[in-house]
MARMIFI-783613 format. One line per 4 residues: their letters; for each residue x, y, z of N, C-alpha, C, O. Coordinates in Angstrom, 3 decimals. Example, Ala and Ser with C-alpha at 12.3 -4.5 7.8 and 13.67 -1.06 7.14 Angstrom:
MARMIFI-783613
as) 13.190 -5.690 7.800 12.300 -4.500 7.800 13.200 -3.300 7.800 14.236 -3.319 8.465 ~ 12.850 -2.250 7.080 13.670 -1.060 7.140 12.900 0.030 7.870 13.409 1.138 8.039
***
This chain:
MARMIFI-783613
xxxx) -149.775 53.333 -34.319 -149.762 54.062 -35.577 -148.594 55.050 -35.624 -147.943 55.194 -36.660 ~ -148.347 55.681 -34.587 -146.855 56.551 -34.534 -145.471 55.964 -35.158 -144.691 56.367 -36.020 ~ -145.536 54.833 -34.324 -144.163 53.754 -34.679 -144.416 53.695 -35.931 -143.353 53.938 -36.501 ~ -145.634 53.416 -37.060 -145.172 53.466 -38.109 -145.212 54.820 -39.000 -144.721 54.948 -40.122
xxxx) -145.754 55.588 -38.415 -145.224 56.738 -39.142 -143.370 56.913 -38.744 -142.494 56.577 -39.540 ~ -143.178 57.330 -37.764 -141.640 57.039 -37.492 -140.858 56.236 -38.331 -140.054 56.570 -39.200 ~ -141.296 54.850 -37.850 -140.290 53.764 -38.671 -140.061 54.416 -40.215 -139.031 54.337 -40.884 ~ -141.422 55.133 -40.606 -141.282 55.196 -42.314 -140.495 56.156 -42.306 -139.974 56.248 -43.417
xxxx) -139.932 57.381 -41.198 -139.543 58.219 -41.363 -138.336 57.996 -41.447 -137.687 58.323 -42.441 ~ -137.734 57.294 -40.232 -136.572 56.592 -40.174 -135.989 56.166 -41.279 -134.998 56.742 -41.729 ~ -136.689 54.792 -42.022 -136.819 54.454 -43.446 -136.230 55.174 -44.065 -135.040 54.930 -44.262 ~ -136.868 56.415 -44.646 -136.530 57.283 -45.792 -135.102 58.166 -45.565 -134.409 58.468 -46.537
xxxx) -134.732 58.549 -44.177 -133.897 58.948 -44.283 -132.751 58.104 -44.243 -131.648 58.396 -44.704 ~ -133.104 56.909 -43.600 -131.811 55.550 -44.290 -131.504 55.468 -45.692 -130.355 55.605 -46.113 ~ -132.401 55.268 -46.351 -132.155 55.159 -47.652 -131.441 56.838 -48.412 -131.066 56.900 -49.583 ~ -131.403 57.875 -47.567 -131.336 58.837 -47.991 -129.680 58.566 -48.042 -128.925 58.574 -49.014
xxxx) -129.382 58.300 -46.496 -128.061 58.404 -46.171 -127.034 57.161 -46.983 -125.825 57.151 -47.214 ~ -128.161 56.131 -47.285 -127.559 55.030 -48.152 -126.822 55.740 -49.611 -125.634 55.890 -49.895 ~ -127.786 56.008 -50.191 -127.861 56.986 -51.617 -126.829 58.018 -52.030 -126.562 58.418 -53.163 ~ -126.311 58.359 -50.865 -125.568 59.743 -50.433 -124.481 58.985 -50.558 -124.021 58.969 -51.699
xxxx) -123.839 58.261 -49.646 -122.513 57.132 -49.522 -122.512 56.617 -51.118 -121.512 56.639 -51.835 ~ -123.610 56.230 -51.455 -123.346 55.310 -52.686 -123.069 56.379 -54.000 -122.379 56.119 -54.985 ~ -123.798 57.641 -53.734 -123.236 58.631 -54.623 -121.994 58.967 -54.826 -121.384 58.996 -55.895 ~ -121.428 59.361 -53.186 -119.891 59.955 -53.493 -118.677 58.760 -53.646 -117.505 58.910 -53.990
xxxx) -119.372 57.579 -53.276 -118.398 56.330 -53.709 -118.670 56.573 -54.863 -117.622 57.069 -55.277 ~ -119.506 56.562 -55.840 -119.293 56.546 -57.513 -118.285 57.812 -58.415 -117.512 57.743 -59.370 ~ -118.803 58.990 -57.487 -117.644 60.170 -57.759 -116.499 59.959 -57.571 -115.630 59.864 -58.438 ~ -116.359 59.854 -56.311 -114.838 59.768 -55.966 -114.468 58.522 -56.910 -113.425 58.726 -57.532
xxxx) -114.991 57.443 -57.134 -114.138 56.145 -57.943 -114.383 56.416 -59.464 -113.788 55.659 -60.232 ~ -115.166 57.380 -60.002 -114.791 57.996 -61.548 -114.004 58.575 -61.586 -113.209 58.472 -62.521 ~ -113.777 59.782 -60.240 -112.485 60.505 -60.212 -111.022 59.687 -60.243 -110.309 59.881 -61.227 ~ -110.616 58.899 -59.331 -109.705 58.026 -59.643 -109.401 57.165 -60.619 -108.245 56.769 -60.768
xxxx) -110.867 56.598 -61.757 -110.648 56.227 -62.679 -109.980 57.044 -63.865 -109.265 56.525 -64.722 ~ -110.247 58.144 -63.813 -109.782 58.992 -64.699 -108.579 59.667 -64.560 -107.992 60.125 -65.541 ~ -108.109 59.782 -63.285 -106.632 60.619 -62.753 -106.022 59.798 -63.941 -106.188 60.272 -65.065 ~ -105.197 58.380 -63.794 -104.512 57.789 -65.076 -104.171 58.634 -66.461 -103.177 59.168 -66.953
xxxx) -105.710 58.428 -66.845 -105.175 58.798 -68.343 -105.608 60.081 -68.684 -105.685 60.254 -69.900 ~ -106.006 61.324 -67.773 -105.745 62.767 -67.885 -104.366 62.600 -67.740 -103.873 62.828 -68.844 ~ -103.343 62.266 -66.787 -102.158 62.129 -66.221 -101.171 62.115 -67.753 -100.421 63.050 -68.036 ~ -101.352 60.834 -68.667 -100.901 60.706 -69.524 -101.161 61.096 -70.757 -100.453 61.055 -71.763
xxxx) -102.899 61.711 -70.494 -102.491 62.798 -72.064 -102.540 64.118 -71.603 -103.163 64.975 -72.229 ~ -101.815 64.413 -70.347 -101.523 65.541 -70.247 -99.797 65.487 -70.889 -99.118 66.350 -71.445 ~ -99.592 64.465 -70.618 -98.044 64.277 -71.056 -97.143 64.232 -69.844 -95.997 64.497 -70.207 ~ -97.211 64.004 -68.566 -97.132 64.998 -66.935 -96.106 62.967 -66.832 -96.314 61.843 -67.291
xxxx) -95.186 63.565 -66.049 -94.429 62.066 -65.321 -95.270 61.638 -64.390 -96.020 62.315 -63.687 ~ -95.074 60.156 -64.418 -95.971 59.080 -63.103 -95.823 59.815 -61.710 -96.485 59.527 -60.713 ~ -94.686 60.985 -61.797 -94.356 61.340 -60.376 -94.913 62.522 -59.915 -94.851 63.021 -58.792 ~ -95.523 62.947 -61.023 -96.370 64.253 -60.355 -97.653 63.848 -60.351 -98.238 63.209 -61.225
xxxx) -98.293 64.480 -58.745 -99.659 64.827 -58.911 -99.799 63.089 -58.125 -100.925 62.632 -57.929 ~ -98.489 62.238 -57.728 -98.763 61.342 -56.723 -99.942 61.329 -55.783 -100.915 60.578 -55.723 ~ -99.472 62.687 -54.850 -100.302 62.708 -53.773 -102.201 62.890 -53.706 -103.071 62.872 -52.835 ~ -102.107 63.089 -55.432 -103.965 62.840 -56.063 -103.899 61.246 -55.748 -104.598 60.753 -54.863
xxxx) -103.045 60.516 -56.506 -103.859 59.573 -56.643 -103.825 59.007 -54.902 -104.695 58.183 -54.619 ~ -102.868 59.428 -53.785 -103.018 58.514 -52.677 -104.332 59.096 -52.204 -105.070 58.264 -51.675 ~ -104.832 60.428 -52.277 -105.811 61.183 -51.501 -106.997 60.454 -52.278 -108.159 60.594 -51.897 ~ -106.787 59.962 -52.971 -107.951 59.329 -54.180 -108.684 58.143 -53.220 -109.659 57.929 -52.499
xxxx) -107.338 57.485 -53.824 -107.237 55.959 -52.944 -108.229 56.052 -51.467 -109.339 55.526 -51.387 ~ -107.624 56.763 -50.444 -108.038 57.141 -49.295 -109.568 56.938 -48.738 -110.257 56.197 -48.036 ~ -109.616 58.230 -49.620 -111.069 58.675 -49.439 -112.016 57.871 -50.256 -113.180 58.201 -50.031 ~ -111.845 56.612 -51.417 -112.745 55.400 -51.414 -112.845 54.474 -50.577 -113.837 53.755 -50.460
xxxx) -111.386 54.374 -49.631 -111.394 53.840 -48.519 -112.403 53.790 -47.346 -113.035 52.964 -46.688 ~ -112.174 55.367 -47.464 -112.975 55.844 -46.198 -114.272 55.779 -46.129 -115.053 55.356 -45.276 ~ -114.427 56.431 -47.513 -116.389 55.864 -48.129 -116.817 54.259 -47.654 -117.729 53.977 -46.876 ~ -116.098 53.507 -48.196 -116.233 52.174 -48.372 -116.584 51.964 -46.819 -117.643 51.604 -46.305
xxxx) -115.455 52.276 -46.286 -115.744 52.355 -44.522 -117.114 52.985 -44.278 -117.774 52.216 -43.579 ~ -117.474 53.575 -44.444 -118.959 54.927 -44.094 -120.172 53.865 -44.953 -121.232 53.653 -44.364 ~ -119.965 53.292 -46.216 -120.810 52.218 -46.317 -120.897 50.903 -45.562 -121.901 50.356 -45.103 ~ -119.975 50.621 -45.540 -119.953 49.587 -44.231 -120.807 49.612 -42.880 -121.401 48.623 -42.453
xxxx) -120.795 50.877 -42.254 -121.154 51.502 -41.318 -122.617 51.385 -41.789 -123.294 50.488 -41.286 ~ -123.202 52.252 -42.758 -124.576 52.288 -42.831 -125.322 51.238 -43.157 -126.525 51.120 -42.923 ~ -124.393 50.207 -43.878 -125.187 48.863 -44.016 -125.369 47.831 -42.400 -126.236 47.007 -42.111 ~ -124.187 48.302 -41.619 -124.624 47.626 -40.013 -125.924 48.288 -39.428 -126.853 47.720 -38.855
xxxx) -125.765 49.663 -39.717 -126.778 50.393 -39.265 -128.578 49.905 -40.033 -129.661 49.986 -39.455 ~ -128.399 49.597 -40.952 -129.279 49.190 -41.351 -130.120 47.986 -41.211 -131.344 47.886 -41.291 ~ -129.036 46.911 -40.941 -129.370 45.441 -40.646 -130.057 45.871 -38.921 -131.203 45.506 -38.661 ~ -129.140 46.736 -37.745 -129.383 46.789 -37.042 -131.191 47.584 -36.835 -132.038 47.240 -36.011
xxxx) -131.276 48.396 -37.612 -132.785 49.188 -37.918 -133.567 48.126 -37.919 -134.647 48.186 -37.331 ~ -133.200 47.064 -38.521 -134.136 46.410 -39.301 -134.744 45.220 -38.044 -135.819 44.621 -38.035 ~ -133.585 45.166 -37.027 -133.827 44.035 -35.783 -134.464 45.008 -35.238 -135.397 44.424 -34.686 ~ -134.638 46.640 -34.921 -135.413 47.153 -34.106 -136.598 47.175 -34.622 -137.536 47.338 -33.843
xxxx) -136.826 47.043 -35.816 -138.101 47.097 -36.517 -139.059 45.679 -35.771 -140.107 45.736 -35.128 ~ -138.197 44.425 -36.169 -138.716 43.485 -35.707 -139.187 43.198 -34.020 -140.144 42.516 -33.653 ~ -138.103 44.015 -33.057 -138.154 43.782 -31.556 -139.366 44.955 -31.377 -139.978 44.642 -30.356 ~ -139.913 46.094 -31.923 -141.277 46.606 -31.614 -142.391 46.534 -32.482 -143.188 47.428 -32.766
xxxx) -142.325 44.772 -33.062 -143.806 44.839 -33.868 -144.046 45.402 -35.076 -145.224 45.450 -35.431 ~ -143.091 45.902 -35.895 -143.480 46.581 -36.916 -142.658 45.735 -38.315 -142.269 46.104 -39.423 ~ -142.656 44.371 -37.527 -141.976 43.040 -38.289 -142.520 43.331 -39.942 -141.825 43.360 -40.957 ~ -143.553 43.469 -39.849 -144.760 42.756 -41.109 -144.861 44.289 -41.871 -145.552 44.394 -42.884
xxxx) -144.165 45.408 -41.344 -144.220 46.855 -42.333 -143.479 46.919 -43.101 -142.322 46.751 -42.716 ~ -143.696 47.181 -44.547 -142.370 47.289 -45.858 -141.732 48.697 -46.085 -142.092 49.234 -47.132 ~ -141.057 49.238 -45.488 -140.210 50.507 -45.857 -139.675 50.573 -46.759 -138.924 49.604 -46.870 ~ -139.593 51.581 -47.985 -139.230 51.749 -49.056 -139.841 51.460 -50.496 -139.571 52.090 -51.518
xxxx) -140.670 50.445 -50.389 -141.715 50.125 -51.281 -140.784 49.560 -52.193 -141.261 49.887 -53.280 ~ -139.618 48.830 -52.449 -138.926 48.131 -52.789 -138.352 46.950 -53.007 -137.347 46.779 -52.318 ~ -138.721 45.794 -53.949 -138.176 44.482 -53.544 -137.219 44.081 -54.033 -136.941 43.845 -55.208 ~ -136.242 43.917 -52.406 -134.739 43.467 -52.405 -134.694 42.472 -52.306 -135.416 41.857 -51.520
xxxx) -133.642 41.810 -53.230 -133.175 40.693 -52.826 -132.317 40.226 -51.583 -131.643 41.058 -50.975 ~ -132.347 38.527 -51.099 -131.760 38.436 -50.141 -130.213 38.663 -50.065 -129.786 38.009 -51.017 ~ -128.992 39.332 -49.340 -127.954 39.850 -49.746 -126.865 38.704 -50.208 -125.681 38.845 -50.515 ~ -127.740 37.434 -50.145 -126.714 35.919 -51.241 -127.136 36.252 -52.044 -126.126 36.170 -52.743
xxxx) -128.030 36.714 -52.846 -128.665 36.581 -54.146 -127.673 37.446 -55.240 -127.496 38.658 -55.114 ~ -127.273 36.923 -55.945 -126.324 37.896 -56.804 -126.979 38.340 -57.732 -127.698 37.701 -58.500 ~ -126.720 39.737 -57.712 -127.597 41.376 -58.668 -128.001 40.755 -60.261 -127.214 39.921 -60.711 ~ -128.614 40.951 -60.698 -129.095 40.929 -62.451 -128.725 41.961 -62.957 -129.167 42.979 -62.425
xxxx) -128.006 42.097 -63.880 -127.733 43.621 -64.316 -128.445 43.338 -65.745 -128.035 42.415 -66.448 ~ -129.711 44.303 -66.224 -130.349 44.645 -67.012 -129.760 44.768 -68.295 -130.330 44.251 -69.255 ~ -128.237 45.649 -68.503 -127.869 44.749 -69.879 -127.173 43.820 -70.049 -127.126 43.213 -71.119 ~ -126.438 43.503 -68.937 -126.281 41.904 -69.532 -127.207 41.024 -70.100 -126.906 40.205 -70.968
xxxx) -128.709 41.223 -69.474 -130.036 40.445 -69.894 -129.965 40.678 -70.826 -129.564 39.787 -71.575 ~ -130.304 42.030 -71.419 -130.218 42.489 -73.041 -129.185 41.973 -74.295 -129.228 41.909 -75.524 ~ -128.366 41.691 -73.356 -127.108 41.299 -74.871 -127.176 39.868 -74.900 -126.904 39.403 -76.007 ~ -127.541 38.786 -73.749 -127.290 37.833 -73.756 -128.846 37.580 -74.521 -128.695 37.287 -75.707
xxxx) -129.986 37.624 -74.176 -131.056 37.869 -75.214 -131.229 38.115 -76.750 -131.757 37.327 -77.535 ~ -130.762 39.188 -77.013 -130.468 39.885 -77.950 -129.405 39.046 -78.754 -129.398 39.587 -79.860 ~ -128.509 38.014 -78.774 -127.654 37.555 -79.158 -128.168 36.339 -79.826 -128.814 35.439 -79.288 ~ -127.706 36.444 -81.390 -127.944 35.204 -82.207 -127.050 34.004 -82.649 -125.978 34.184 -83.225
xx) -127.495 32.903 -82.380 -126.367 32.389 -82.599 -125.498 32.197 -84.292 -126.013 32.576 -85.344 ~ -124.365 31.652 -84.208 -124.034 32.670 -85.871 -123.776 31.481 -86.714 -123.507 31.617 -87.908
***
């Protein structure tokens, strides 16, 4: 009964640290989406304010790297889960798909639904 209190504990703070990565990857890559065209209606030359967009670049890099990392870490959680018996416990209360399965995005459903033919 410990192991699964643990495992769940474990659990939650995976997903914590998942959430966290997947947060500042979305910041940091709005931020770079937007450097561009503040850039140009500031009125400012392609040549200033360079070293934003490389520090930009970078540090989605680096995220991307740090997600990488937590998704090994995770697959690897998931073999320790299985090597002490706690195969058959669901952490997160979540059903994922298998990582071939390609995502559904909810409005695409909607528009392609929603769409009459003319």
């Amino acid at each position: 009964m410990k192991r699964k209190i643990l495992g769940h504990q474990v659990a939650g703070q995976l997903f914590a640290a998942e959430a966290a990565i997947d947060g500042a990857l979305s910041a940091v890559a709005a931020l770079a989406a937007m450097l561009p065209a503040a850039r140009v209606e500031a009125r400012l030359s392609a040549v200033v304010g360079q070293g934003v967009f490389d520090r930009s670049s970078q540090t989605i890099a680096a995220l991307t790297e740090a997600r990488r990392g937590i998704v090994a870490t995770h697959h690897e959680l998931s073999d320790v889960q299985n090597r002490i018996g706690l195969r058959a416990v669901s952490f997160g209360g979540e059903d994922k798909p298998d990582e071939n399965t390609p995502p559904v995005d909810a409005r695409l459903r909607a528009v392609a639904v929603g769409r009459t033919a003319a």
